[in-house]
C-alpha positions in Angstrom: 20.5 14.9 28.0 17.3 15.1 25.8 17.5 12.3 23.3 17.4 12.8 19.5 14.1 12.7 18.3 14.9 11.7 14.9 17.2 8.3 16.3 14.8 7.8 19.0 11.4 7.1 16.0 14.3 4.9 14.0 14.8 2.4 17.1 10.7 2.7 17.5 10.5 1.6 13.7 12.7 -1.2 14.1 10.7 -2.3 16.7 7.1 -1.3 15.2 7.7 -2.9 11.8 8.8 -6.5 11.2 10.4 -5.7 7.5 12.6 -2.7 9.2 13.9 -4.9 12.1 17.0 -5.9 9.8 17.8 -2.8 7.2 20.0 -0.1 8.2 19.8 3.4 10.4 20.1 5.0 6.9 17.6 3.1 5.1 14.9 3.4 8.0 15.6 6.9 7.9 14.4 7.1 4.4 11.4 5.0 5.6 10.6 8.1 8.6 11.1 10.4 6.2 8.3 8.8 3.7 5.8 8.0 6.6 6.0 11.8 8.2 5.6 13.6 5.0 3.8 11.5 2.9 1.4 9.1 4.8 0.7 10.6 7.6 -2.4 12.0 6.4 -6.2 10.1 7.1 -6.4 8.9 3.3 -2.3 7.2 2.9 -2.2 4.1 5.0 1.3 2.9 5.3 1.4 -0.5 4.8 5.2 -1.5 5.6 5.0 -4.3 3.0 4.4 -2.1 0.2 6.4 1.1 1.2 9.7 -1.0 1.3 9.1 -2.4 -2.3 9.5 1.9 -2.8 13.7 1.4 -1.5 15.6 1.7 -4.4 18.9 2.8 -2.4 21.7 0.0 -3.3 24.6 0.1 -5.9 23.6 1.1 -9.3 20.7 4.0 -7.4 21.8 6.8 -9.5 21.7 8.8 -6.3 18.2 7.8 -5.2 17.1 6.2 -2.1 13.2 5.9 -2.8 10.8 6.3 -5.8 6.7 6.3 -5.7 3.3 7.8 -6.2 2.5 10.8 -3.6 -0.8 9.2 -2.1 -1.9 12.9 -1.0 -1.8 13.8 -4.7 -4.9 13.4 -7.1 -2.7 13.6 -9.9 -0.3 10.7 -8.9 2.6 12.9 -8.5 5.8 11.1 -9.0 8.1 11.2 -5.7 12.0 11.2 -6.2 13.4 10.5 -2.6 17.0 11.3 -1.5 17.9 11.0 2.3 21.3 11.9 4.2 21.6 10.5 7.8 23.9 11.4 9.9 24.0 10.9 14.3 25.4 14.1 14.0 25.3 16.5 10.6 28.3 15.8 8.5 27.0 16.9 5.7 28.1 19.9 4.0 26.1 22.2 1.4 28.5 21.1 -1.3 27.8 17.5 -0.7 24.0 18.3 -0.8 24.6 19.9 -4.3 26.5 16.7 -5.5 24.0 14.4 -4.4 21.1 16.7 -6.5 24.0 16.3 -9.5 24.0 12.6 -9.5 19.7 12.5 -9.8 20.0 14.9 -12.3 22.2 13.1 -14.3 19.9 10.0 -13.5 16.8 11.6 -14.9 18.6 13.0 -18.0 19.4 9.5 -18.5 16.0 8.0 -17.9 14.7 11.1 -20.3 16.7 9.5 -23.4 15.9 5.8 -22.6 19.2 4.2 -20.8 18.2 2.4 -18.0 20.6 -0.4 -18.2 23.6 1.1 -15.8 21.0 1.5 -12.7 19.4 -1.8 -10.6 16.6 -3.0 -11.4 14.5 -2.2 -8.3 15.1 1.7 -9.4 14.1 1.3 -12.8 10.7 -0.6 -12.2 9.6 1.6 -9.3 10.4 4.8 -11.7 8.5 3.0 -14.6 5.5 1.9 -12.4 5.3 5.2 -11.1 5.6 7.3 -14.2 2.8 5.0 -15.5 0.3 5.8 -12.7 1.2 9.8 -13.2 -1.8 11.8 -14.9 -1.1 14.0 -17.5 -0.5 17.2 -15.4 1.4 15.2 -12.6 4.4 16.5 -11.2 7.4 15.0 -10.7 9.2 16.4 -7.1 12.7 15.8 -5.9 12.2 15.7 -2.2 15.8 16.0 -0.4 16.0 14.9 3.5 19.0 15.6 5.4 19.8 15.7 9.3 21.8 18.6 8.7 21.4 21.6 11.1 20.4 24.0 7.3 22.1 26.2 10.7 20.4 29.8 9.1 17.8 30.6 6.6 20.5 32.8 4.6 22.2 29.3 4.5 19.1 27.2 4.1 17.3 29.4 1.3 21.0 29.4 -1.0 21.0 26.0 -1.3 17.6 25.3 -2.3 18.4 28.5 -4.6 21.2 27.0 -6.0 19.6 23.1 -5.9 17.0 24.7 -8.2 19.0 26.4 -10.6 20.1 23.0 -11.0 17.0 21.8 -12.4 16.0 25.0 -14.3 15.5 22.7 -17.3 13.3 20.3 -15.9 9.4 20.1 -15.6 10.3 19.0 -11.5 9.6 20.5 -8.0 11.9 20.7 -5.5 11.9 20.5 -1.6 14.6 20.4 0.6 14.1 19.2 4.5 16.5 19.8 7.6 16.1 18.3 10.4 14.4 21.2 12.1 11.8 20.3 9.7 11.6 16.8 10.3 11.3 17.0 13.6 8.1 19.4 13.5 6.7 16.9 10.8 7.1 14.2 13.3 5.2 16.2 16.0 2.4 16.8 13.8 1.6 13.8 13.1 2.1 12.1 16.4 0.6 15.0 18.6 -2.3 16.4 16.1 -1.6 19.9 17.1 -4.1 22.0 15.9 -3.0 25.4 16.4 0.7 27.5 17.3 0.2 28.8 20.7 1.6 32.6 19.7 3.7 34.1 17.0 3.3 37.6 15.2 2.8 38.8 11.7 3.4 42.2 10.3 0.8 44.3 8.4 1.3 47.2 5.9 0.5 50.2 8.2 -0.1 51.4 11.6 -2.8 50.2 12.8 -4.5 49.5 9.9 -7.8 46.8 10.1 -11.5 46.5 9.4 -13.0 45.1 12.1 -16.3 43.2 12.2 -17.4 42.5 15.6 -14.7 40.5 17.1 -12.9 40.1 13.8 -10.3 41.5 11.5 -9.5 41.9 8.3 -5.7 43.0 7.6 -3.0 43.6 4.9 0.3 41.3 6.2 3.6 41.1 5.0 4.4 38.5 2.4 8.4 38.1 4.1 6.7 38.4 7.9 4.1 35.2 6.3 7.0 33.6 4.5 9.2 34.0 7.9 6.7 32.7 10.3 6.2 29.7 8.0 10.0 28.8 7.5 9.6 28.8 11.8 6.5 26.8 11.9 5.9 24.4 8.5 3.2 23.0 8.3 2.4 23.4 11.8 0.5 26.8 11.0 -2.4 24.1 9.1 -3.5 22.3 12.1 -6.8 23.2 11.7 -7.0 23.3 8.1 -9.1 20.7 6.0 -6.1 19.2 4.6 -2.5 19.9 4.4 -0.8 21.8 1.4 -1.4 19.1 -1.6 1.0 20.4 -4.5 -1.3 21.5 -7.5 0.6 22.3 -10.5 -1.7 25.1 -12.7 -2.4 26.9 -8.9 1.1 26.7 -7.7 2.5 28.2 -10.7 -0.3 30.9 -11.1 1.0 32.2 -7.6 4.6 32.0 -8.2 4.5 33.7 -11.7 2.9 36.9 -9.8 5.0 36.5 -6.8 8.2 37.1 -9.2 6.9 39.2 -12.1 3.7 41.0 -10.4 4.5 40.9 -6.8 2.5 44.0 -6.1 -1.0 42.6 -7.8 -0.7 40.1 -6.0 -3.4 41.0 -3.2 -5.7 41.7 -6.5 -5.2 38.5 -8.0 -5.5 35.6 -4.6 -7.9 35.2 -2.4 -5.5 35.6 0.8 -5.6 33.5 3.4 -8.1 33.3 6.8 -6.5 32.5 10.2 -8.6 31.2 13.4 -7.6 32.1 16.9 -8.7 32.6 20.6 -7.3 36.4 20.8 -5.2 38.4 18.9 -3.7 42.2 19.7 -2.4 45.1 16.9 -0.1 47.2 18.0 1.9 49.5 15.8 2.4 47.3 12.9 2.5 44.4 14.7 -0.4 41.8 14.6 0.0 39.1 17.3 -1.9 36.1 18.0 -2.5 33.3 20.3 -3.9 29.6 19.8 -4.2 30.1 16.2 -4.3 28.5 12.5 -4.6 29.1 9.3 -7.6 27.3 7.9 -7.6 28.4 4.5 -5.1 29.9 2.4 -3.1 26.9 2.8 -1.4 26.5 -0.7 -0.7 30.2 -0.6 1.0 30.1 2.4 3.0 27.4 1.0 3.8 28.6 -2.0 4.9 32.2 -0.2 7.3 30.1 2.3 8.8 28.6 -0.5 9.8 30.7 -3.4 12.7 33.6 -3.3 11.1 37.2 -2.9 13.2 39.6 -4.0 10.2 42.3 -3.4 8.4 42.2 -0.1 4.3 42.2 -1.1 1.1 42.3 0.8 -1.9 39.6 0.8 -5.3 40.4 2.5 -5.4 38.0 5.8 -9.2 37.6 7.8 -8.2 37.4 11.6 -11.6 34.8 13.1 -11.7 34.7 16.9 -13.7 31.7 17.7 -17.4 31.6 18.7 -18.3 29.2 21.5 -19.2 28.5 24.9 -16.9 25.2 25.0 -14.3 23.2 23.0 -17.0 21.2 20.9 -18.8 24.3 19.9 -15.4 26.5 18.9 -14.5 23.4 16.9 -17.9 23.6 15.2 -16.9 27.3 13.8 -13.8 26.9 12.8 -15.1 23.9 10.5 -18.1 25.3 9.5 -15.9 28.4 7.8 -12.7 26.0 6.4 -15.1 23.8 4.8 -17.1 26.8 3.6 -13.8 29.0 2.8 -12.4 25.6 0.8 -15.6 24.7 -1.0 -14.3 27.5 -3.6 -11.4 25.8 -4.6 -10.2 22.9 -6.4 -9.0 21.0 -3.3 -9.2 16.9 -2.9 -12.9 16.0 -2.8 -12.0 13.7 0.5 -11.6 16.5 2.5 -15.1 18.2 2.1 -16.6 14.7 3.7 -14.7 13.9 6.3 -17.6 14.9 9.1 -20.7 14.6 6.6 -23.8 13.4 8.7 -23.8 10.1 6.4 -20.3 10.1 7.8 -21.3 10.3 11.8 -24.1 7.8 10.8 -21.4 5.0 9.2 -19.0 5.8 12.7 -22.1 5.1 14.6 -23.1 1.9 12.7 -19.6 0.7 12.2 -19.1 0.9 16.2 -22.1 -1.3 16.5 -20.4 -4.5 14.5 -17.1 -3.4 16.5 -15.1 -1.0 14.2 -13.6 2.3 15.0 -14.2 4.6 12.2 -11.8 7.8 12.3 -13.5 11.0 11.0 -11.4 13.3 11.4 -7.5 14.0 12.5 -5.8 14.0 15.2 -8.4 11.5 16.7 -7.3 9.0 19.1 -8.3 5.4 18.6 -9.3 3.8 21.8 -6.9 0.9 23.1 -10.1 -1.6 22.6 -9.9 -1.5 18.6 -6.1 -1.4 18.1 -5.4 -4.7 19.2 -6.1 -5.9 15.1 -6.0 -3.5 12.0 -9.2 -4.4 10.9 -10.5 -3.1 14.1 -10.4 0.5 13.1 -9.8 2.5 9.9 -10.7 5.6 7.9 -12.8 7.0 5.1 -10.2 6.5 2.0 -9.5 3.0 2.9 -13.4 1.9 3.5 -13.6 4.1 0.0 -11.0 1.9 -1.5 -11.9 -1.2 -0.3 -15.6 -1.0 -1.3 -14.8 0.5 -5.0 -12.5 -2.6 -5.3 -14.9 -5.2 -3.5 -18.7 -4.0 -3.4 -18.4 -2.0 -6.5 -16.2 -4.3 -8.4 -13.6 -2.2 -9.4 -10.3 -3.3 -8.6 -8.4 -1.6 -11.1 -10.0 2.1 -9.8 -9.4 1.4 -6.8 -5.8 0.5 -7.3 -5.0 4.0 -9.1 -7.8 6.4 -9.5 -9.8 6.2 -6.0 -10.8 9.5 -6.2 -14.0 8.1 -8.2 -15.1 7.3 -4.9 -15.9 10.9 -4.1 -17.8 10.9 -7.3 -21.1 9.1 -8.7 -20.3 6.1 -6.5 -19.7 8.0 -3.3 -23.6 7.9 -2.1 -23.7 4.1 -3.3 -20.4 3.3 -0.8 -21.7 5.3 2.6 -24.9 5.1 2.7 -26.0 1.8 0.8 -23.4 -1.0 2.1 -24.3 -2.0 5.5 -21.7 -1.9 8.0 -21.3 -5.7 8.6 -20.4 -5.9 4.9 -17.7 -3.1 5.4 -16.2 -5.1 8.6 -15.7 -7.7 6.6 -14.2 -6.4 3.6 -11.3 -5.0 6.5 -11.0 -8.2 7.8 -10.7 -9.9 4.6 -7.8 -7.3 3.5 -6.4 -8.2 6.9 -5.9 -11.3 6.2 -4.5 -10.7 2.6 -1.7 -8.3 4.4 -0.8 -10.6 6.7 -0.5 -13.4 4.1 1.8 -11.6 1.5 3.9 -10.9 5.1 3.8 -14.2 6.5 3.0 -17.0 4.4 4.5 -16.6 1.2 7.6 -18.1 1.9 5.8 -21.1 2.6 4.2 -21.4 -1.4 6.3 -21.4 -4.2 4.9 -19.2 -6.7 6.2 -18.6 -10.0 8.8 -15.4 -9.7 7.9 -13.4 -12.5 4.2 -14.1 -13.3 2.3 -15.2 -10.3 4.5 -13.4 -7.6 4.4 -10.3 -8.7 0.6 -10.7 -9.2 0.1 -11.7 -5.7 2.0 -8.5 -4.1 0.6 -6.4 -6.3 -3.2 -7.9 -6.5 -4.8 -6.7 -3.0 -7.6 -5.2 -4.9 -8.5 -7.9 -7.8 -8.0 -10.7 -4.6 -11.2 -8.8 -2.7 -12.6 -8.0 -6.1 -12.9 -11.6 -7.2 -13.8 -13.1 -3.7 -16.7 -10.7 -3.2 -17.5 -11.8 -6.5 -18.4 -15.4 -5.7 -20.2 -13.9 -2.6 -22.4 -12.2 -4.6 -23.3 -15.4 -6.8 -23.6 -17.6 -3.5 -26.4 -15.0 -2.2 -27.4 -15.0 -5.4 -27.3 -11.0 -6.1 -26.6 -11.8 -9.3 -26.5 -14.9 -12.0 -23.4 -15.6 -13.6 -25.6 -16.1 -17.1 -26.4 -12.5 -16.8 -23.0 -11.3 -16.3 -21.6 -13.5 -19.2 -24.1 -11.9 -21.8 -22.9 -8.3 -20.6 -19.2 -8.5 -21.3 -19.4 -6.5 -24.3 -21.5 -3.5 -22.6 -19.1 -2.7 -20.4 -21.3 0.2 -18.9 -25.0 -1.9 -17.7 -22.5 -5.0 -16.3 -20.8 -2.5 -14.0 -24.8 -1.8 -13.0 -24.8 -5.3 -11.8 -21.7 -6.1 -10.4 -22.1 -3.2 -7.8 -25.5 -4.9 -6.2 -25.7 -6.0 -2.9 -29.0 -6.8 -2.3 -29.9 -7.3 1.4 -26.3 -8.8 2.4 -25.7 -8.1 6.0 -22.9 -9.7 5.8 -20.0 -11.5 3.6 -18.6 -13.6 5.7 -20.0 -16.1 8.3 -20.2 -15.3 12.1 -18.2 -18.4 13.3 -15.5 -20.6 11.0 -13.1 -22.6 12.3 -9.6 -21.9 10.7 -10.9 -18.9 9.1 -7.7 -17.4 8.5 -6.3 -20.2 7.0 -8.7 -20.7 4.7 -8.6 -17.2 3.3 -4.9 -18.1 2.6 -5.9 -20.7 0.9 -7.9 -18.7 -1.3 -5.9 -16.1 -2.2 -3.0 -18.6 -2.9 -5.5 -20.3 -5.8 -6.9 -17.6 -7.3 -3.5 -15.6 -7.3 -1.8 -18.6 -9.3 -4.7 -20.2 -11.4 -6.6 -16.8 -11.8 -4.7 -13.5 -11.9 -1.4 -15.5 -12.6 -2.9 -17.4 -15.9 -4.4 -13.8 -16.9 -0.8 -12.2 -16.6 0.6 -14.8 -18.3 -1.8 -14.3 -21.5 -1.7 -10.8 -21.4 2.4 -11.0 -21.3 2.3 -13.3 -24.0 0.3 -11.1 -26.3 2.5 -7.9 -25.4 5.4 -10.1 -26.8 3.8 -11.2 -30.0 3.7 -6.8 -30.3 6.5 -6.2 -29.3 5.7 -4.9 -26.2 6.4 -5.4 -23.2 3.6 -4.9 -19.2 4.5 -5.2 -16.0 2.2 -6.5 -13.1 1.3 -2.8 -11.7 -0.3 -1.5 -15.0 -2.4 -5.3 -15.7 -3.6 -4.1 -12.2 -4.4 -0.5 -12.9 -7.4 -1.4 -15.6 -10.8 -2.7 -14.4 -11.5 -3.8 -18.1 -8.9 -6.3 -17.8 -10.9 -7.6 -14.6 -14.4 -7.3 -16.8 -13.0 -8.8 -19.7 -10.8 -11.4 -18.8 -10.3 -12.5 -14.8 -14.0 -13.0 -14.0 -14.4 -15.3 -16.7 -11.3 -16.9 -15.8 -12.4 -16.7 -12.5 -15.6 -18.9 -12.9 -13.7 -21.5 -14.9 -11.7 -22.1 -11.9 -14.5 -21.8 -9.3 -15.9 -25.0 -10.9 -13.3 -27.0 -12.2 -11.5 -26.4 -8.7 -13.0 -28.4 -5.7 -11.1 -26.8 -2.9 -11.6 -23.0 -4.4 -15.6 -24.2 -4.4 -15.6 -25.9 -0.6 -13.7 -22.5 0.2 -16.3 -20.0 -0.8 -19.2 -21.8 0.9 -17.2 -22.1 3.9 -17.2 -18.3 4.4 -20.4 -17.4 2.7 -22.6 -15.9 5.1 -26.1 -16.7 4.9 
């Protein structure tokens, strides 16, 4: 008997992840759910010691198992999780609808201020995450269930009737069967890049206009919408990204899906599909080995809205061009990233294979680190023994706006400024060696919030919550010693700057001719990065916290650890100078940083 492939990843988690060992079927289910959909893309890392701070199932949950920031989303869309797990589906429609009543009621409660009858663990993750929301953020319900959803007739009236449920809230709404799950799981894990054959249907007999291999053709909006209730998000293998919800876009389409359905082929761009072959016969277009590599949000959209009125969108059929595997694979990029370059999608995905790109793999593999390009690649067996081994070009991105760049706060919850005025500054000016060892320093910081704090005891509600939630202002502060020790910069200079906030960031981000941050060879190296992090975390970011708290209070007001994070200014302003006051009033903090200091 073929075993489940849903129970079969939850025993694998257990097993994978140290913090899952102990919770429940149910809440590692929730856990699948948010790695398969959420972080399995190159830019979302999922670092088990952060997602399970997401779990707010427990009593008091108001009907919601999980609650965070969509890390696919450059607007910090707000993700409302609710899962159902069952061995086998007990669950009914009406219970799904019930479940959707209780977050309702939830929300219209957090809408008028009344948090006190829900847990605390719900209330701050909603808080912290509505914080981190931009403006035209979205908030989206995303329901996961193991039941069967048995026929689309039955599948498309609940979500029908789930969002007539929310007809009065600004929200999105998904709702995943296990059918879906499943193909989520093999997308990820596998990397397929194309469905091996499936048909469309166009608006008349034989109706195309060829250009030498090619096609262009008008398809069915419900023969789309079908194909993509069958195949998810399968049919983007080869796309440049996968559909990332964008609010003004999304709405455009489904405003003249239900009032204009027939402008709609004057009014979108339609959607190009790459294969090996394809035959039309009749009405009929089928194709083999294919993908759609642009259209994506359109084709999203279509599979998920009602349509009363079957439409037609303009579809461009691509055979590939190539003698082998290398040079078909050339093609298909060359015309998504072309095709894409039109449209407001995320910035990361247009650089993914950029020659400064294939230069930083190639230097990277020289100081022994795997650097992903692109997905579905496999990471060799030789650099997956530690995590700082290999990695990808969001979390290099991250790590070098937070440590080379000096800022934490960015980096924490606006990285895309990466991709902006700093992205030519991050991949082609830091050396590699540098780069290694800002992953090996954040290593270490993971595997100390994991394993060592137990073993300090930190203040609960001040230094604590700094420590879990400081990754960023840890690297940013120790790179900032660095700097001084190789003398990149004089701390005189960056004390007369504080108030022009603009020419110090000019200096901070310097690197000079550093090779390196760290030392080849130190005994107990490890250990003495603990030690580190466990004195600036409790006489740096913890003292800052604690003044910042105490003026919120004197107002009135009240901050939490995640939003002190969130601002570089209160790094420029405040923890740097604190910073230096430690440094050299504390003798093991000093004997520390020129320990590691390369030179």
């Amino acid at each position: 008997m073929k075993q489940d492939i849903i129970v079969n990843r939850i025993d694998s988690f257990k097993k994978k992840y140290v913090n899952f060992k102990d919770k429940t079927d149910y809440h590692v289910f929730t856990l699948l759910c948010m790695k398969y959909f959420f972080f399995c893309e190159d830019n979302a890392k999922f670092d088990e010691d952060e997602v399970i701070d997401y779990l707010t199932d427990g009593a008091n949950d108001g009907g919601i198992d999980a609650i965070f920031n969509d890390p696919n989303s450059e607007d910090n869309d707000v993700i409302i999780m609710q899962s159902k797990y069952y061995n086998k589906s007990r669950l009914k429609i009406n219970d799904i609808i019930m479940e959707l009543h209780k977050i309702k009621n939830t929300l219209n409660s957090f809408k008028e201020e009344k948090f006190a009858s829900f847990n605390k663990n719900l209330v701050m993750a909603y808080k912290n995450s509505i914080n981190q929301k931009n403006e035209i953020g979205t908030i989206r319900i995303c329901f996961f269930t193991t039941y069967q959803g048995r026929t689309k007739e039955n599948r498309d009236n609940i979500i029908k009737e789930a969002r007539e449920l929310f007809r009065d809230f600004d929200i999105d709404i998904d709702i995943y069967f296990k059918k879906d799950i499943e193909n989520q799981i093999e997308l990820c894990e596998n990397g397929k890049l194309f469905i091996e054959e499936d048909k469309l249907i166009i608006d008349e007999k034989n109706n195309y206009l060829k250009y030498n291999s090619s096609v262009i053709v008008n398809i069915s909006a419900k023969s789309l919408q079908d194909l993509y209730y069958r195949k998810g998000n399968n049919l983007l293998g080869m796309n440049l990204r996968y559909y990332v919800r964008q609010k003004l876009v999304d709405s455009a389409i489904e405003s003249t899906i239900k009032n204009e359905p027939q402008k709609f082929w004057y009014k979108n761009n339609g959607i190009i599909i790459a294969c090996e072959n394809y035959n039309i016969e009749d009405k009929t277009l089928r194709l083999k080995n294919f993908s759609i590599i642009n259209g994506g949000q359109t084709t999203t959209r279509i599979g998920k809205i009602d349509i009363d009125e079957d439409f037609y969108l303009q579809c461009k059929v691509i055979v590939y061009q190539g003698s082998n595997i290398q040079e078909k694979s050339k093609f298909v990029y060359d015309i998504a990233e072309a095709s894409n370059a039109q449209k407001p999608i995320k910035k990361a995905d247009l650089k993914d294979n950029a020659p400064e790109q294939l230069l930083l793999k190639e230097n990277l593999a020289k100081v022994g680190v795997y650097y992903i390009t692109k997905r579905g690649e496999v990471v060799p067996k030789q650099y997956k023994d530690k995590l700082y081994k290999n990695t990808k070009l969001d979390e290099v991105g991250k790590l070098s706006l937070a440590g080379i760049l000096q800022m934490p706060g960015s980096a924490r919850s606006n990285s895309a400024k990466m991709y902006d005025s700093e992205y030519d500054y991050i991949f082609k000016d830091v050396k590699a060696g540098v780069i290694a060892d800002l992953l090996k320093i954040d290593y270490y910081y993971k595997n100390f919030l994991k394993n060592k704090l137990k073993e300090f005891e930190f203040e609960q509600d001040i230094i604590l919550p700094m420590i879990k939630n400081g990754r960023t202002f840890q690297l940013a502060c120790i790179v900032f010693l660095l700097k001084i020790k190789r003398n990149i910069f004089l701390y005189n200079d960056i004390a007369r700057l504080m108030n022009d906030i603009s020419e110090l960031k000019n200096i901070l981000k310097k690197v000079g001719d550093m090779e390196y941050l760290i030392k080849r060879k130190i005994n107990a190296e490890e250990e003495i990065f603990y030690k580190i992090f466990s004195l600036i975390g409790k006489e740096v970011l913890g003292y800052c916290f604690q003044f910042a708290k105490d003026v919120a209070m004197e107002k009135n007001e009240t901050i939490v650890a995640s939003d002190y994070l969130k601002s570089d200014n209160n790094y420029y302003r405040k923890v740097i100078q604190r910073l230096w006051i430690v440094y050299n009033s504390n003798k093991e903090l000093n004997d520390y940083i020129n320990k590691i200091c390369a030179k």
